[in-house]
C-alpha atoms as one frame of an Amber mdcrd trajectory, in Angstrom:
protein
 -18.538 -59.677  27.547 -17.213 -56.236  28.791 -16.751 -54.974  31.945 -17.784
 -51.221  32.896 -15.158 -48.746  33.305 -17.065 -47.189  35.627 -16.475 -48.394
  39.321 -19.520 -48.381  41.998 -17.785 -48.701  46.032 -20.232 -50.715  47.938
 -19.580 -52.555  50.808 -21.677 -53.993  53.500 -23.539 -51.560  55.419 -21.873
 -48.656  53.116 -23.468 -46.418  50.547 -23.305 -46.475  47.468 -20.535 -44.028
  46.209 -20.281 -42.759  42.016 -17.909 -40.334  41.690 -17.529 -39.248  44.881
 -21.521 -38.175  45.235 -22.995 -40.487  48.119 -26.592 -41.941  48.240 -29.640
 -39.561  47.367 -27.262 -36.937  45.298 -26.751 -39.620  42.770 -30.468 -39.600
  41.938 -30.341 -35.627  42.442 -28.038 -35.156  39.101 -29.401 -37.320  37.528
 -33.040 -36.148  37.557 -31.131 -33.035  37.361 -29.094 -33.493  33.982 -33.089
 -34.917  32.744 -34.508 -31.837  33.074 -31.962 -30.218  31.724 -32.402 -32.441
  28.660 -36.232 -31.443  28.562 -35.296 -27.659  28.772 -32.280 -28.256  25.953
 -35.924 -29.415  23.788 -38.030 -27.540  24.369 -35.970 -24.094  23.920 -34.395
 -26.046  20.728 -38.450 -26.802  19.647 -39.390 -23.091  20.143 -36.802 -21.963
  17.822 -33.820 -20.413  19.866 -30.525 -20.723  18.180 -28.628 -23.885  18.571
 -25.607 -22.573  20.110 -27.453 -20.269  22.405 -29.457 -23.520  23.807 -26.237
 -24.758  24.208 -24.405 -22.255  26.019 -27.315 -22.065  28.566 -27.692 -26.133
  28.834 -23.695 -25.889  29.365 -23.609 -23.157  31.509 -26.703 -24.462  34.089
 -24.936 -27.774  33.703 -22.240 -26.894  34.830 -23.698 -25.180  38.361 -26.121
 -27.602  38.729 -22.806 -30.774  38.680 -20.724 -28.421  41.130 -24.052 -27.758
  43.439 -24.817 -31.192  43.476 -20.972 -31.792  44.481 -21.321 -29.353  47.059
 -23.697 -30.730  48.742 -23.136 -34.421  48.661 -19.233 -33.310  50.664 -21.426
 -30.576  52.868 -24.144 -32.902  53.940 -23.074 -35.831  53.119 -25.220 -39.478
  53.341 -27.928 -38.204  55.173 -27.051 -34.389  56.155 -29.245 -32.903  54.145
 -32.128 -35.143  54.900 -31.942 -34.350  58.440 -31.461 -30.634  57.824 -34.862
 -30.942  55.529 -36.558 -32.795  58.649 -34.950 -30.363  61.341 -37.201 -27.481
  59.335 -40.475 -29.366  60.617 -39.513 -29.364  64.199 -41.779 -26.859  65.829
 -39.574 -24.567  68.028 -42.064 -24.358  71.093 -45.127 -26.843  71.757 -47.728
 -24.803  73.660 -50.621 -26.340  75.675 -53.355 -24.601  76.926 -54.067 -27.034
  79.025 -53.049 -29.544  82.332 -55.283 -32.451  80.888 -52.175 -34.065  79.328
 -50.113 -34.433  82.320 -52.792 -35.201  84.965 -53.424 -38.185  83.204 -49.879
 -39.613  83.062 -49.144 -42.555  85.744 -45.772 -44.066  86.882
């Protein structure tokens, strides 16, 4: 039986670390490098030349593994999460209206 030679760090209550991309961005390349994949076929299905399809697979592989990177050290675990959820925040709540606090008891 063989062991991997890749090594996952988890411990308890830690995330799970690849590389040195935490959590979520693990998933992120990867769904990334797949549609990569789908874009290497179909540009290879509508006839482009080889090595072209390759140099642009290569080239957006190559930003999309260093923005990836960047994030997961920017953000990191749960950074960009929150920074997704701080958009939604509404920056003033208006009320028209005194019904909501004349009804509020001790």
């Amino acid at each position: 039986m063989e062991t991997s030679v890749y090594q996952i760090n988890k411990g308890i209550n830690k995330p799970v670390e690849f590389k040195g991309l935490k959590a979520q961005y693990i998933w992120y390349l990867g769904g990334a490098l797949l549609a990569l994949l789908v874009l290497f076929a179909i540009l290879f299905i509508c006839g482009v030349n080889t090595f072209i399809c390759l140099g642009i697979i290569l080239a957006l592989g190559a930003y999309v593994v260093t923005y990836v990177y960047k994030l997961s050290h920017t953000h990191g675990q749960y950074g960009l999460m929150k920074k997704m959820a701080k958009r939604s925040i509404p920056t003033t709540v208006k009320s028209y209206s005194r019904k909501e606090f004349t009804g509020l008891k001790k």
